[in-house]
N, C-alpha and C positions, 0 to 999 in steps of 0.2 A: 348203712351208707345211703340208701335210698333216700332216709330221715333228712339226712345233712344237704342231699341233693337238691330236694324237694324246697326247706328253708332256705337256700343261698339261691335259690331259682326266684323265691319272693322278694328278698334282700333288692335281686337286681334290677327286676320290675321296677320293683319301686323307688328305686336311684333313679330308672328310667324314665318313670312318670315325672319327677322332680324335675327333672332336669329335660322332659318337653316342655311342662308347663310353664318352666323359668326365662323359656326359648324359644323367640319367635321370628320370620322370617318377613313379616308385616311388621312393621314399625308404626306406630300410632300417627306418625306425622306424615302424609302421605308423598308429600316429596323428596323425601330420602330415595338415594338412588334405589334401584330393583336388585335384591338379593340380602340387602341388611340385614345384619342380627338384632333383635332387641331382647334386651334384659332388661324387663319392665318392673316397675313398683318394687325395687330392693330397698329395705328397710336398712339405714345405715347405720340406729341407735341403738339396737335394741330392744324399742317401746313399740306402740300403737299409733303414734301421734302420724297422721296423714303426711303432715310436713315434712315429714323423716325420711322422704322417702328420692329413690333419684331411679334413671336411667342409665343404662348402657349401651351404646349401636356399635357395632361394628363393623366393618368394609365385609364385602362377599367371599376378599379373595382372602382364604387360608393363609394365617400367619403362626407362629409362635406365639407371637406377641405384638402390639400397636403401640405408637405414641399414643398419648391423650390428651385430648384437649377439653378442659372442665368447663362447662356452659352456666352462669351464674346468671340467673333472669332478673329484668328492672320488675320498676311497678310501686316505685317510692316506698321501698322497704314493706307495703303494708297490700299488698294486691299483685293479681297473677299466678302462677305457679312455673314451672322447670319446661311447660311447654311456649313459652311467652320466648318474645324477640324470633321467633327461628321463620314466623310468618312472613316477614318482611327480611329477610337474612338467609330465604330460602338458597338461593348461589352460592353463597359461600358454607351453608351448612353442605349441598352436596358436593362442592368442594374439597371437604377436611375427607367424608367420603371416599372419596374418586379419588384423593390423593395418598391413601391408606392408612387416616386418621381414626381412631375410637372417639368417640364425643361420646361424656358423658355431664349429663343434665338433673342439676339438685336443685330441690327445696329446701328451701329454709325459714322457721317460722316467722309472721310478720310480727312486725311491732305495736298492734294493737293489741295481741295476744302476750305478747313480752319482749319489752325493750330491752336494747343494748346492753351487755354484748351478746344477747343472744342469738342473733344472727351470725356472725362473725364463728362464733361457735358452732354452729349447724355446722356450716363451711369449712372449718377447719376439721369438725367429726366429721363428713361427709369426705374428704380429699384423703383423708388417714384410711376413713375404711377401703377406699379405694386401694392405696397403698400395701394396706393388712393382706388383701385379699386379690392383688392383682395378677395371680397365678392361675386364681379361676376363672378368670375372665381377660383371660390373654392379653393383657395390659402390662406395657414396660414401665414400671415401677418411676424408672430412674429418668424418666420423659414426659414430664405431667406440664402440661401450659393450661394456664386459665383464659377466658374471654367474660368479660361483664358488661352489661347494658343498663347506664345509669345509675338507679343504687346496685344493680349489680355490678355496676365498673364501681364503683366505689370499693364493694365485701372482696371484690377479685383483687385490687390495688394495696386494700389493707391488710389482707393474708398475705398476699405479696411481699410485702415490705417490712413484716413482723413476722415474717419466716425469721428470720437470721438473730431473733432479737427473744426473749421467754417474757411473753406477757402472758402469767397465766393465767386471767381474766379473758382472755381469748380461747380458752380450749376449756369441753366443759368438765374435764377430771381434775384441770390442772396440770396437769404433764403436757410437757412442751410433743409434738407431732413430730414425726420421723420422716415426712415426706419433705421432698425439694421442692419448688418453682423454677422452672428453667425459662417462663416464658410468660408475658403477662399482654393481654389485648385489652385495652380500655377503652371501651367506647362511652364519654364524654359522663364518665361517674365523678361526682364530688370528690374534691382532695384536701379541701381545707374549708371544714363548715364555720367557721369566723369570717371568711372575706366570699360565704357563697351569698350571694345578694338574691333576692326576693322581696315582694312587697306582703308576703302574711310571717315577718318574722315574729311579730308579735301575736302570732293567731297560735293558741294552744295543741290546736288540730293541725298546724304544719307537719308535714313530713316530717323534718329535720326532729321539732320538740317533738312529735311522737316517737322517734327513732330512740332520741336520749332521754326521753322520760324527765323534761324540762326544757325551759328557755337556752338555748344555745346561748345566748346573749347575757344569761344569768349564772352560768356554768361552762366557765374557758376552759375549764380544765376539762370535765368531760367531753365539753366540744374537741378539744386536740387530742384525746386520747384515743378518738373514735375515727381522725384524720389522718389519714393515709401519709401523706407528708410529712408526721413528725418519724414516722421511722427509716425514713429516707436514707440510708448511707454504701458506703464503694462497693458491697458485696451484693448486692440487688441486681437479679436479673436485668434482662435486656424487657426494653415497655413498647410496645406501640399504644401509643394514645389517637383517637380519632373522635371528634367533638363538629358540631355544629355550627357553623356560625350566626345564625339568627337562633340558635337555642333559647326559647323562652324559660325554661325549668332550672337551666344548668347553664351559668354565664361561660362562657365560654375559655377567659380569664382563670376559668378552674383547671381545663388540661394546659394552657401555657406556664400555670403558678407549679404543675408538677412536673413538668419536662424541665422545667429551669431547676428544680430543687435535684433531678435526677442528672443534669449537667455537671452542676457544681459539685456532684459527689463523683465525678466521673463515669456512672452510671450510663450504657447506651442506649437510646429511645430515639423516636422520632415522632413529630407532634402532626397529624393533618388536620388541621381544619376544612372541612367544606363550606364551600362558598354558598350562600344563601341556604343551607338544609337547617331544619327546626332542631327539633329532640330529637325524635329516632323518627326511621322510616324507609322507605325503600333507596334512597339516597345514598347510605351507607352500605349499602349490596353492588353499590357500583364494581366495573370491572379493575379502574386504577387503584380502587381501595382493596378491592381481592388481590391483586397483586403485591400489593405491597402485606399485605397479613400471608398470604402464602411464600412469601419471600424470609419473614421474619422467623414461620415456621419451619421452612426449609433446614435455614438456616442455625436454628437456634434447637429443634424438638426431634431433628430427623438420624 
């Protein structure tokens, strides 16, 4: 008996070390409110590959279980990692916080490493393990909202909208994902790489052709199948889109060309443009724009 005692005494140590080391009270980002959980560097493939990997925070105050809100980082598909945008989005990330939100924050590999649809598939393995595994990490399954910045408002838009839809060039087994979207924040990602204007569309090193591993301009097809807008129709979430109006990166014509396709499908969103802000920046942390994304959340994740 001793024998038995002695080994289920190791057993639970060592659940216990696991499960300090997996949990921490310090959040890597130092403006996260005081008391947050994090569940750092969880590998959501399987593999080794750095990129694989995401975040989990959670509120201080004892739940069951949190909505979620998925943090999809820019950086034109090919730069950054899962801690990008939240510098300048500090507000509203302690926000989703203090409002009893889980935010959690993935990588996904760039496209100098491997073009489309690779990324799109991270995203989609990445939001499924979440789903897989949301009991162990007090996550409500059934309340999952994304937020994107730039090509990450794009990979958030296009999981979005090919939820409802089995492209199984999006996910990387092939099996269509089990997880919802209730809830989609796009801040001023590409919707339709055919009408995104720039002046290096013929430069090989563009974002765009590094993302498709060709000329957008020489490949409509893969350009639309990578554009969020062709899967547009009446069963899509509710959108908040917010874009820039002096956007040098991302014409701004990109979030008006997706609120109008989300119209016509009867789809509910709401389009803000800011007056004179660039691409991204502390402009977008403003208070009437927290307002209107904690309204959407309320609303639509609570």
């Amino acid at each position: 008996m001793k024998k038995i005692t002695n080994t289920l005494l190791v057993v639970l140590i060592s659940a216990l070390s696991v499960s300090i080391h997996a949990q921490t009270s310090s959040p890597k980002q130092p403006f996260f409110p005081k008391g947050t959980i994090l569940y750092g560097d969880i590998n959501y493939a399987g593999d080794t590959l750095k990129k694989h990997l995401l975040d989990i925070y959670l509120p201080p105050t004892a739940k069951d279980s949190y909505p979620v809100i998925i943090w999809i980082h820019g950086g034109a598909w090919m730069l950054n990692d899962k801690y990008a945008d939240m510098g300048y989005m500090q507000k509203t990330v302690q926000g989703f916080i203090d409002n009893g939100y889980a935010v959690a924050s993935i990588d996904y590999r760039w496209s100098t490493t491997a073009p489309f649809p690779a990324q799109i598939q991270d995203c989609n393995q990445a939001i499924e393990f979440l789903y897989q595994n949301a009991s162990k990490y007090k996550l409500n399954r059934d309340k999952f909202g994304v937020i994107g910045f730039s090509a990450g408002g794009h990979l958030a838009s296009l999981l979005t909208l090919s939820n409802n839809n089995n492209v199984k060039e999006f996910y990387p087994n092939g099996n269509k994902p089990h997880f919802k979207i209730k809830l989609a924040l796009d801040f001023y990602g590409p919707s339709n790489f055919l009408s995104l204007k720039g002046t290096d569309v013929n430069d090989p090193k563009s974002p765009v052709n590094l993302l498709l591993g060709a000329y957008a301009i020489d490949r409509p097809d893969l350009a639309n199948i990578a554009s969020p807008v062709t899967y547009v129709d009446k069963n899509d979430p509710p959108f908040l889109i917010v874009q820039g109006e002096k956007d040098e990166s991302v014409n701004y014509t990109q979030s008006v060309l997706l609120s109008s396709y989300l119209k016509l499908a009867g789809v509910k969103n709401e389009l803000i443009i800011v007056p004179n802000a660039p691409h991204y920046g502390v402009m977008f942390d403003a208070e009437d724009i927290r307002k209107r994304v904690f309204y959407f959340m309320d609303e639509y994740l609570k």
